[in-house]
C-alpha positions, -999 to 999 in steps of 0.1 A, spaced: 398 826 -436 435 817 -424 461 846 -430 489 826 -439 511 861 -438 506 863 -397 523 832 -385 552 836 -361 570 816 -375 557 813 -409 546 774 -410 511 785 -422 524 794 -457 553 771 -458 529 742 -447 502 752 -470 527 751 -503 537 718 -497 501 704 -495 493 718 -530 524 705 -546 512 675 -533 477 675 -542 485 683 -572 509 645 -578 484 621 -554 456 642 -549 436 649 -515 425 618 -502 459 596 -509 476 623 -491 451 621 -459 452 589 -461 489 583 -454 490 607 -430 462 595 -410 479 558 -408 511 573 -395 494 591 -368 472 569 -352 476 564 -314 461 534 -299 467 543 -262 484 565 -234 510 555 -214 533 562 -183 568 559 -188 587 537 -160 593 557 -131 626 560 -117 638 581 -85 670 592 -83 675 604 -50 696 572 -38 720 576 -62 727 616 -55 722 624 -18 730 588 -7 766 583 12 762 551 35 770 518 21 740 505 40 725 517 6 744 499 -15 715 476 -26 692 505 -32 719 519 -53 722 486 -73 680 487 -80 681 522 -91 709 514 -116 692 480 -121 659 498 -135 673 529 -156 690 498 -175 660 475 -178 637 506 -190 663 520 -216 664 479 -228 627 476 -227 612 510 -232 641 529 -246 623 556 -224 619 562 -187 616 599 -166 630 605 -134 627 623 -104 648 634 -76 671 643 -101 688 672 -84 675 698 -107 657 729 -87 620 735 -98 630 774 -93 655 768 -121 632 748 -139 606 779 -136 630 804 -146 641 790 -182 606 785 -190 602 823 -184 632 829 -206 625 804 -231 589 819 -232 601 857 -240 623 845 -263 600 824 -285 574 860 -283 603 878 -301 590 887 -333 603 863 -363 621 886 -382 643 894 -348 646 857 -341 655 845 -377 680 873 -393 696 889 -359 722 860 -350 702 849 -315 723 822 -298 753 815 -323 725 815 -351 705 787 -343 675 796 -349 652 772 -377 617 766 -379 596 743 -400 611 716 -422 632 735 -456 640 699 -467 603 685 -465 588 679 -494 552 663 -485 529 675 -451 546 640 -439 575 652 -437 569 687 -419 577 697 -384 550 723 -368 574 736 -348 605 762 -342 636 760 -323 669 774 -314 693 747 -315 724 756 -295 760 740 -291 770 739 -252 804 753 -265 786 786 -272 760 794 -245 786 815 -221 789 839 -251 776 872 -241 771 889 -276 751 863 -292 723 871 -268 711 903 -281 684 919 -259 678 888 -239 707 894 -214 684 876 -185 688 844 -203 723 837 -205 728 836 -166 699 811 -164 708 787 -195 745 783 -183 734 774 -152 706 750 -167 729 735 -191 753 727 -163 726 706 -145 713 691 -169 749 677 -176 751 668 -142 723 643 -145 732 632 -181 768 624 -171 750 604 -138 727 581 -159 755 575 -188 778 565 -160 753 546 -149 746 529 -180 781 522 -188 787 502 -155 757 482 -165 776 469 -200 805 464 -179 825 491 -184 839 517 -163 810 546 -153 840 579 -167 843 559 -202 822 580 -221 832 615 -204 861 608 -225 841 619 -255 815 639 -241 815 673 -223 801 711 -222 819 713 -253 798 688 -277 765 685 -264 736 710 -273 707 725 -261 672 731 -281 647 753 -272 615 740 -287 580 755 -293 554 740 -311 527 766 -321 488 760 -320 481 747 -353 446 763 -365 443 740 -398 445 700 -376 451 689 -350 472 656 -368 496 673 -381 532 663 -369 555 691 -342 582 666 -350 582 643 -375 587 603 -363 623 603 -355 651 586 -335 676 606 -315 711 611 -333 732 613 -297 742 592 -266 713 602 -245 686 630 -241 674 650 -213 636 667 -218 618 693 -203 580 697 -213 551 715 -202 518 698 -190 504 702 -226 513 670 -241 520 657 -275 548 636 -272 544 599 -287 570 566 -293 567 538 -305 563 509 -280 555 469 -293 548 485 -325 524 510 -322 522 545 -310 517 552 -277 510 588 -264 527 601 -230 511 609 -205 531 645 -193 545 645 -153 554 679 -141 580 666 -114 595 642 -136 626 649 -168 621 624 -195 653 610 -207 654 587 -240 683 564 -257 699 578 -289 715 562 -319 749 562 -306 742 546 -268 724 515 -293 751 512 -315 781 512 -284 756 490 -262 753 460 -292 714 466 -291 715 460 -257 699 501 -254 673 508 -274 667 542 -295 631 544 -304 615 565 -330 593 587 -312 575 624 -324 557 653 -310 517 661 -321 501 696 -322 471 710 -308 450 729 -328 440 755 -295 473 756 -270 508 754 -282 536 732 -264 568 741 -249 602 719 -242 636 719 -236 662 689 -248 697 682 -235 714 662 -262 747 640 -248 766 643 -274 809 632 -283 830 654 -310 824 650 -343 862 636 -343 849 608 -315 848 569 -327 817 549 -317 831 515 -312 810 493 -293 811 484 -257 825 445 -264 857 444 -265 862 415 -291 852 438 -325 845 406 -340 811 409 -314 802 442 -325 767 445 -340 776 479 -361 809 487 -380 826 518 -362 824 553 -372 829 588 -361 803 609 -350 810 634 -375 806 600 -403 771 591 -388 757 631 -387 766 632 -427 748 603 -438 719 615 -416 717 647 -437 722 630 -468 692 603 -464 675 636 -453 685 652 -483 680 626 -508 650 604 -492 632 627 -470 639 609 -441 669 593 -414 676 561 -420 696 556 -387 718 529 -374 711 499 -400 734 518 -426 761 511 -401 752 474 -394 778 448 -401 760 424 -430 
C-alpha cells in the first residue's frame, strides 16, 4: 500500500485526488486512454551536435569560415529541430559538479522547510495547483528563481554553500546564452548586442528542477507537453533521462549526453524571428525507480520589453507586437481558464 502522507513533496496525494475526481466524470479507462495517446514515444533521438570551441577560444581570422559553420548550424538546428546541445561551451565540469551537489542538498531539505521558510525569494512550487485532470499534472518540484535575486544572502537560509556556486553558475550560463542569441541575431540579419538590450542578470531566471521516482507509473508526465515562454533556454540534466519533443509530429525521446548543455528556442525568439526559429512543445517523463535532476537558464527581456519582430517593414511581421509582461498574462489565463498554454497563435496577425 502507497502512503500518500510520506511524499517529499506531496504529489502522491495531490496526484491521487485529481484521478478520483476524474474517474468519477469519464471513468477509468477514458482517462487511460487519453493519457496513453499523449505519451507515446515512437523513437530516440540525438539532438544535432554543435561545438562551440571556435567561436570562444578562436582569435585568428584564418578561422573565419569555421566561425561562419558553427553560426551556420546553431541556426539551421533551431530552424529545423528547434533543439540542438553543445559542447565546448566554456562552462567548467567542476562548476557543473558543484551545483548538482548543491542542488541535490537542497531538494533533500525536508518539504515543510522548502515550502513555508522563504528559500530563494520564495520560489519554491511543486506539482501542478491549477491541474485539474492527471493530464495536466507535473511530477515534479522546483525552485524557480529570478537572476535579479540570487546575490541575496538572506534568502538562502541554511544553505549558505549555494549562493557562491549559483551566482557564479548563473553568470556562465549567461555567458553562453548571450553567445548563441548574438549568434542567432546576426543570422536574421541584425546586429549580434540587439537583444542584450532587453535581456540581462536582471530578467532571466533560473529553475532548479527534480522530478521524484514515481511509485504508481512510469507514464505519468514530470512536465506536462509545453513550449518555452522566453528567448532561449539553457539545460542541465543528469544521465537519467526523460526528456521528450516533438519532432515531424511525433514524440521523440532524447537521448542524455553528459558533456553536452541542451539549449531550445522559446516563444519569443519565434515570434521576433517571423517563424524562421522554432519553439517546440517538448515535456519531461518519470521513472517509476530513479528520480531526475536539471537545471534551466531561461533568457528572458523585462516584462516592460516589446517583442517586435526582426523585419523591419511591420507590415512583414507574422505576430502583432506585445510586451513580455502582455504574453506571460495570457499564458496564465489560458492556464487558468483552459488548463493549458495556448502560446504564440493568440498573437498571430489574422
Amino acid at each position: 500500500m502507497i502512503e500518500y502522507s510520506n511524499s517529499n513533496p506531496p504529489l502522491l496525494q495531490d496526484y491521487a485526488q485529481l484521478v478520483h475526481k476524474l474517474q468519477s466524470h469519464v471513468g477509468v479507462d477514458q482517462c487511460e486512454e487519453e493519457g496513453m495517446m499523449m505519451m507515446m514515444v515512437q523513437e530516440e533521438c540525438e539532438l544535432p551536435l554543435i561545438d562551440l570551441g571556435v567561436l570562444i577560444t578562436s582569435e585568428s581570422s584564418s578561422d573565419e569560415a569555421s566561425k561562419r559553420e558553427c553560426m551556420a548550424k546553431i541556426a539551421k538546428a533551431s530552424s529545423e529541430w528547434g533543439f540542438f546541445q553543445v559542447v565546448n561551451h566554456g562552462v567548467s565540469s567542476e562548476l557543473l559538479r558543484k551545483m548538482r551537489e548543491e542542488q541535490i542538498k537542497l531538494f533533500r531539505a525536508p518539504f515543510e522547510k522548502k515550502a513555508s521558510s522563504g528559500l530563494l525569494n520564495n520560489s519554491y512550487r511543486w506539482g501542478t495547483p491549477t491541474a485539474t485532470c492527471p493530464k495536466q499534472f507535473s511530477w515534479s518540484e522546483a525552485f524557480h528563481i529570478p537572476l535579479a535575486k540570487i546575490s541575496d544572502q538572506a534568502s538562502y537560509g541554511d544553505f549558505t554553500s549555494l549562493r557562491e556556486v549559483m551566482v557564479e553558475y548563473a553568470e556562465a550560463m549567461q555567458g553562453v546564452a548571450k553567445l548563441l542569441a548574438g549568434v542567432l541575431a546576426m543570422k536574421m540579419g541584425r546586429p549580434k548586442q540587439v537583444l542584450e538590450e532587453i535581456c540581462d542578470e536582471n530578467t532571466c531566471f533560473l529553475r532548479l528542477n527534480r522530478y521524484p521516482a514515481c511509485p504508481i507509473s512510469p507514464e505519468i508526465f514530470g512536465l506536462v507537453p509545453h513550449t518555452d515562454s522566453d528567448f532561449l533556454t539553457i539545460l542541465h540534466q543528469d544521465e537519467v533521462g526523460g526528456l521528450q519533443l516533438m519532432k515531424d509530429s511525433k514524440w521523440v525521446a532524447v537521448k542524455p549526453n553528459a558533456d553536452a548543455l541542451i539549449v531550445n528556442i522559446g516563444d519569443l525568439f519565434q515570434a521576433w524571428s517571423n517563424d524562421a526559429y522554432k519553439s517546440v512543445e517538448h515535456k519531461v517523463m518519470v521513472k517509476r525507480k530513479v528520480e531526475r535532476f536539471s537545471i534551466a537558464y531561461f533568457l528572458c527581456p523585462s516584462y516592460e520589453s516589446e517583442i517586435g519582430s526582426c523585419k523591419r517593414e511591420p507590415s512583414a511581421s507574422v505576430y502583432k507586437a506585445f510586451t513580455f509582461g502582455q504574453y506571460r498574462h495570457q499564458v496564465r489565463e489560458d492556464v487558468k481558464s483552459i488548463g493549458h498554454k495556448v502560446g504564440l497563435s493568440r498573437f498571430r496577425v489574422q
